[in-house]
N, C-alpha and C positions, 0 to 999 in steps of 0.2 A: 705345202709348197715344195717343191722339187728341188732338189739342192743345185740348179744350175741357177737359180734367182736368189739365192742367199746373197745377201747384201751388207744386215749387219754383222758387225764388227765383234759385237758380243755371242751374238749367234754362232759365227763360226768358229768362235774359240771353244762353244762347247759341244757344239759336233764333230771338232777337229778330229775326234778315235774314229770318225763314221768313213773321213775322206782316203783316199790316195796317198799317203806321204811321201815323200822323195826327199831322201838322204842327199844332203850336201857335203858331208865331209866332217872330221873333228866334233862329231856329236851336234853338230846342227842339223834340222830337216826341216821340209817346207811341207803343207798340206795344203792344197786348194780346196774352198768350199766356193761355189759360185763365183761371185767375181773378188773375192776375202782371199788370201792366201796367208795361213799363221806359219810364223816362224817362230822355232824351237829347238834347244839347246839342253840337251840330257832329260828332253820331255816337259823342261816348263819353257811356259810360254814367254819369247821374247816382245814381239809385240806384232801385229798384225797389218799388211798391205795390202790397202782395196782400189783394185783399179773403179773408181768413182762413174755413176752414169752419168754425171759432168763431163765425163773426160780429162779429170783429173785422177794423179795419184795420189793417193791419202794415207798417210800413217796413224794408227792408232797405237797407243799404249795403255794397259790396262782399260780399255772400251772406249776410253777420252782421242777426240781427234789432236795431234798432234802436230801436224803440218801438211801439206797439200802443194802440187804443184803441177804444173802443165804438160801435158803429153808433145810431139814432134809429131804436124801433119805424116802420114803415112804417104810413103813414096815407094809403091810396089807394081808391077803388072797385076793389074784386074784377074789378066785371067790365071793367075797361081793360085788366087783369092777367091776364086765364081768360075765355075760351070756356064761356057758361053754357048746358050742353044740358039741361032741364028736363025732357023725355021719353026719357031714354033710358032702358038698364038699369044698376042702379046699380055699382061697382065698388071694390075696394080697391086704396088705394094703400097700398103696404108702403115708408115713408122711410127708406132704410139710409144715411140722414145721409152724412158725411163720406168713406164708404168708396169714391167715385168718384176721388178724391184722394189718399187715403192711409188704408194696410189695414196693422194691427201683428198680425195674424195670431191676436189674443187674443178671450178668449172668446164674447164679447157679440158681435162684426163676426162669429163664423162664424154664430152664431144666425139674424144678418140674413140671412147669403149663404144659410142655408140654406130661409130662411121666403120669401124670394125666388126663388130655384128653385122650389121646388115650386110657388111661386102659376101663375109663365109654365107651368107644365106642367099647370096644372088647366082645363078646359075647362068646366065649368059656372057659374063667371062668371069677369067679365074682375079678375086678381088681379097686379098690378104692380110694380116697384119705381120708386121714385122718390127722389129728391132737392130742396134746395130751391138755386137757385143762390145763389153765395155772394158774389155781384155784386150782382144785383136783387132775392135772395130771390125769384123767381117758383120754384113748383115746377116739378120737367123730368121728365120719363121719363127714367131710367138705361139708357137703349136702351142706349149703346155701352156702357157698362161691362160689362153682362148680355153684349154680344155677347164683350168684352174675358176673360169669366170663362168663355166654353162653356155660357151657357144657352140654353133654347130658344129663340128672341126672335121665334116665330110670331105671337104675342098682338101684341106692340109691333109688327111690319110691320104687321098690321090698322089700327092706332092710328095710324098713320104718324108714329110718336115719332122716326125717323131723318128729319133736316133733311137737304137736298141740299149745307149749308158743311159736315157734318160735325157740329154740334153736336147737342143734343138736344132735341126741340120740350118745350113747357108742356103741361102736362096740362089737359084739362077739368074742369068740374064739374058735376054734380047733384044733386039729393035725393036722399036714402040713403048718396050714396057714404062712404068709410073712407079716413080717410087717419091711417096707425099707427105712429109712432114708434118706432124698433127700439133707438133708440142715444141718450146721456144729451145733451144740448147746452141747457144753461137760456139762453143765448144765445141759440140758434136762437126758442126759444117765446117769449122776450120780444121779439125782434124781428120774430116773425109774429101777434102777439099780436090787433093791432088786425084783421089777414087774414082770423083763424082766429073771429072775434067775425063777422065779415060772411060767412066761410064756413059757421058755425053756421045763423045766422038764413037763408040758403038751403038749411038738411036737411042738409049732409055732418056729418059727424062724425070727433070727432077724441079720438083712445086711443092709450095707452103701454104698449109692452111693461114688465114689471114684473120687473128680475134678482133685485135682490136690496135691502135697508136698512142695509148693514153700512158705508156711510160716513157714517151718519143715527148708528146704533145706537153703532160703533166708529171714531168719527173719529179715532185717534191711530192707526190702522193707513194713515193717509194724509197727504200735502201739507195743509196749512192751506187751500190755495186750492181743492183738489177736495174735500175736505170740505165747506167752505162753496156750491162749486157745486153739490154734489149736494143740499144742503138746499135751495138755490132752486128748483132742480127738479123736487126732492118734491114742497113745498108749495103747488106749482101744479095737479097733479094732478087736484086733487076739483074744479077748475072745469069737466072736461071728462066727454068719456061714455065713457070705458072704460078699465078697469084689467087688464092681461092678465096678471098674475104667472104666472113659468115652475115654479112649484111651490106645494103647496098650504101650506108652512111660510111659505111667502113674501107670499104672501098673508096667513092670518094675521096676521102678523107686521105689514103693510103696516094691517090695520083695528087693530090693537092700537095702534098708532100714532096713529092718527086719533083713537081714544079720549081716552089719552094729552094730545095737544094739544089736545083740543078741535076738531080738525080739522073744516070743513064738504064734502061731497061733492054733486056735482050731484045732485039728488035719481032722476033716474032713469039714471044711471051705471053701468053694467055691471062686474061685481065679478068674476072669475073667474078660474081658472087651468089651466093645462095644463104638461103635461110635455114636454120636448127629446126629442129623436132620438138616436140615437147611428149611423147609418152616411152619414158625410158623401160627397157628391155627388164629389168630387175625388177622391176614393179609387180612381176608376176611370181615369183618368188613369195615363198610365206613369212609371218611375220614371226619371230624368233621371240622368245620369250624375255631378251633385254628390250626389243622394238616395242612388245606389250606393256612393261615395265613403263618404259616414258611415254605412251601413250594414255597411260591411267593416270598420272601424274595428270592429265589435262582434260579428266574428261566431264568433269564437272566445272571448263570456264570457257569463257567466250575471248577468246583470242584471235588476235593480229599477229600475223605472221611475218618473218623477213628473213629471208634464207639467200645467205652467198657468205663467203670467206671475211671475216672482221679483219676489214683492212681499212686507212686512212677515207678512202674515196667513196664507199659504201653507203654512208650518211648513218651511220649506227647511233654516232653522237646526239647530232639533233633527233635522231627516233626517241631514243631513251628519255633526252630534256625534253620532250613532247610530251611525254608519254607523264613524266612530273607531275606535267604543269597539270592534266586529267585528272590525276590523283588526286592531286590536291584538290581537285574540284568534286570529289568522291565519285569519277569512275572509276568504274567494277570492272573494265575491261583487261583482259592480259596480252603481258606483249610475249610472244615467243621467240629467239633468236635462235637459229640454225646455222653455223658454221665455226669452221675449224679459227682459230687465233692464229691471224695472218702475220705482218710488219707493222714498226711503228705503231702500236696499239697495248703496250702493256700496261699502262695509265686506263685506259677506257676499260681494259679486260677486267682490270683490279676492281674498279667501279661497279660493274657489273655482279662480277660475282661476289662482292662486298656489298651488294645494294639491299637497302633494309628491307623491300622488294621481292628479292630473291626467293625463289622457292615457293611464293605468294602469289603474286599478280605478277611475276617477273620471271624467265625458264629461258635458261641458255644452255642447248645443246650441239655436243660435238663430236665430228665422229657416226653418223648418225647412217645406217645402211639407207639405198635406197626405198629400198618396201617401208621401210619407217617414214623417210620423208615424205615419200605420197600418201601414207596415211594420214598423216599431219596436213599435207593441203586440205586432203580431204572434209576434216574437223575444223579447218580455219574457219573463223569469220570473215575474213578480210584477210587480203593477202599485199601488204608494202613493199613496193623496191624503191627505195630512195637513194640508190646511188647516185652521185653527182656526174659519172663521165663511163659508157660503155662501150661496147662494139655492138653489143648483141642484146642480152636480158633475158637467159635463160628461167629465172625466174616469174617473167610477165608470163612468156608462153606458157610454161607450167600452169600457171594462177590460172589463165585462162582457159587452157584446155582443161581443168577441173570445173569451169564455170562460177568459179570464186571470184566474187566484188574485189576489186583490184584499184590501187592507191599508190598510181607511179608519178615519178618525179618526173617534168617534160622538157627534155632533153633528145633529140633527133634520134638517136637509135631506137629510145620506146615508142617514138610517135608511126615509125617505121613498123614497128615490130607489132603493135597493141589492135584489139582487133576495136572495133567500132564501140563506144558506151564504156572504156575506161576513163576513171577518174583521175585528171591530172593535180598534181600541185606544183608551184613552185616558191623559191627563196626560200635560204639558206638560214632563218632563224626558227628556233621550237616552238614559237607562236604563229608561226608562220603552218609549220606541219600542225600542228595541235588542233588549231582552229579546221585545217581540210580534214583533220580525223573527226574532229564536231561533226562537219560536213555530211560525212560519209556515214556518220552513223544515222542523221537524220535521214538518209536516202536509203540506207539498207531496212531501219525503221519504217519507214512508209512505204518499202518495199517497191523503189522506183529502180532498183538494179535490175535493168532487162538480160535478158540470157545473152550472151552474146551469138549473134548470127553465122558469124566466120568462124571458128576454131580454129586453134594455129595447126600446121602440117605437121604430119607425122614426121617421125625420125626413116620408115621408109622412103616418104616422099622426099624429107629432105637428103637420103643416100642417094636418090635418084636423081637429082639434081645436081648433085654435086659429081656424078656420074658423067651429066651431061654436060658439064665444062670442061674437062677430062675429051672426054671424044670428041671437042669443038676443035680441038688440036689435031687430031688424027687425019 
């Protein structure tokens, strides 16, 4: 990783001899690593200030976060800030926020990586990723990250987004251009607020992808604190020009809202939505010898699969007491968990990896590259999404574009999303799931699971789409 995305806090303290240092005076000096800056007094370390991809500032001492606190919206002329080219042709920038710094591997961040990929691969305009730094807030081309992840980065050598220190040049501006928000940060938008006001009045334009309302709609399935930052986020929304929901429940859902509050929307605001991909870019990539590793672990069992972030709304819970109740009745089947240990879930995590299960007919994995996870579909027997509340289900899609027996919970976005011959359940107790996995094993047994006919869209088709809401504005 290039020292312009050094983020943590321990990191920079021990590359600090690598950086820049600047003498402040009386035996103090400051070193910047990425967005980290150590401070230092006769060479030992005082303690360290990271400007946060929150947008906050964060003190650290000794590695430990110590205090944190809010930046002042930026009140500057644009153009001291950005190269203003007036005649060019106009172009998207695709902000995959945070993810230059730090990727939790969960759902929303592949959507970016994915809507980022394919823009560097499309040739009939120029289609970007970017970033805003988390220093100056100026925006950067993600040159080196794009180059960090294996994408094309033909488009950004044109752009000359690679700086000769290493870092990543600022982007320009013009009329028309798109600069699209992939990822939630109400921080980021109130401290570019005053920017994106002087950005407007010269023609670009500025739109949010749109997952889902379910920390609006269902806040006790979350933190007090992202709950209320997801409302700040919202209700910033309708000042700007375009709402990209990845599903059309979602959208709904999104004007149903607006109603609701009484919500005002820019009045000529782009409204629309498209659907995800299911065949991720990384897939093509080989499988590493930790991916082999937890793939052997599984290859002598006939496993259920459920892959997304363990969080309260997932349905992990009742999966597991389902899954019990089979045992107890001496199924042989395994259940596989796939994701990172979200909120609100250190009780069920404990359980899990405490479960006498474990390691047996039970495997929770995290952290898991993608070429490992599509191998894992691959092997499934069955593939579970029992989440209770979504926008989207990038999971269903997956399942099904591998042509895996598929065991969703039915709830309007999968019904939306699922192609023809998915197996629905509902209610919320483990006899409830337990007896539809009965079900389902009697149909996979008799081998009554037809292929499915439709396969979900590609992640080009679905670039292309989302392309075409973008230029419904133009």
């Amino acid at each position: 990783m290039t020292n312009t995305y050094i983020s943590n806090a321990r990191k920079a303290v021990q590359l600090s001899s690598q950086g820049r240092r600047e003498l402040i005076g009386f035996g103090f000096s400051k070193t910047r690593l990425g967005i980290c800056s150590v401070y230092k007094w006769q060479g030992i370390v005082l303690f360290v200030l990271q400007h946060n991809p929150n947008f906050k500032k964060k003190l650290f001492i000794c590695g430990l976060p110590i205090i944190s606190w809010k930046r002042q919206v930026i009140e500057e002329p644009i153009e001291r800030r950005y190269v203003l080219e007036r005649n060019r042709e106009s172009r998207v920038y695709i902000n995959v926020g945070s993810l230059p710094f730090y990727d939790n591997r969960s759902g929303i961040p592949r959507v970016a990586k994915e809507l980022a990929a394919h823009g560097l691969q499309w040739r009939e305009k120029v289609v970007v990723p970017i970033y805003a730094d988390p220093v100056t807030g100026q925006y950067r081309y993600a040159a080196h990250w794009a180059l960090e992840n294996g994408c094309d980065i033909s488009q950004l050598k044109a752009l000359h987004a690679f700086c000769d220190n290493g870092s990543d040049a600022p982007v320009t501006l013009a009329p028309g251009d798109w600069l699209v928000h992939t990822m939630i940060n109400p921080n980021e938008i109130a401290f570019e607020a005053d920017q994106f006001t002087q950005m407007r009045e010269l023609g670009v334009k500025v739109g949010f992808v749109l997952h889902d309302l379910i920390a609006e709609r269902s806040p006790d399935y979350f933190k007090h604190r992202d709950a209320r930052n997801f409302a700040r986020w919202l209700r910033v929304l309708g000042q700007y020009d375009g709402i990209f929901a990845v599903s059309r429940s979602t959208l709904n859902d999104y004007l149903s809202w607006c109603q609701e509050n009484a919500a005002s929307t820019f009045p000529q605001q782009i409204q629309g939505w498209f659907h995800l991909g299911a065949d991720f870019v990384a897939h093509r990539s080989e499988l590493t010898a930790s991916d082999n590793e937890v793939l052997n672990q599984l290859r002598n069992h006939s496993f259920y699969l459920q892959v997304s972030t363990i969080e309260p709304r997932k349905g992990f819970a009742q999966l597991l007491s389902a899954f019990e109740l089979l045992w107890k009745d001496n199924s042989q089947l395994t259940l596989v968990l796939v994701g990172r240990q979200g909120w609100l879930v250190r009780a069920l995590c404990r359980r899990i990896s405490r479960h006498l299960e474990n390691k047996k007919r039970l495997f929770w994995f995290s952290g898991l590259s993608d070429t490992a996870l599509n191998a894992l579909y691959e092997q499934a027997r069955c593939v579970v999404v029992a989440s209770e509340a979504e926008g989207y289900g990038l999971s269903v899609v997956e399942g099904a574009n591998h042509q895996k027996p598929l065991l969703v919970r039915d709830i309007p976005a999968f019904r939306e999303v699922a192609p023809k011959g998915v197996h629905f359940f509902s209610g919320l107790e483990p006899q409830e799931l337990a007896a539809a996995i009965a079900r389902m094993e009697k149909a996979i047994s008799e081998h009554r699971i037809q292929p499915y006919a439709l396969c979900p869209q590609s992640w080009a088709q679905s670039f292309h789409a989302f392309v075409d809401l973008l230029q419904s504005g133009e």
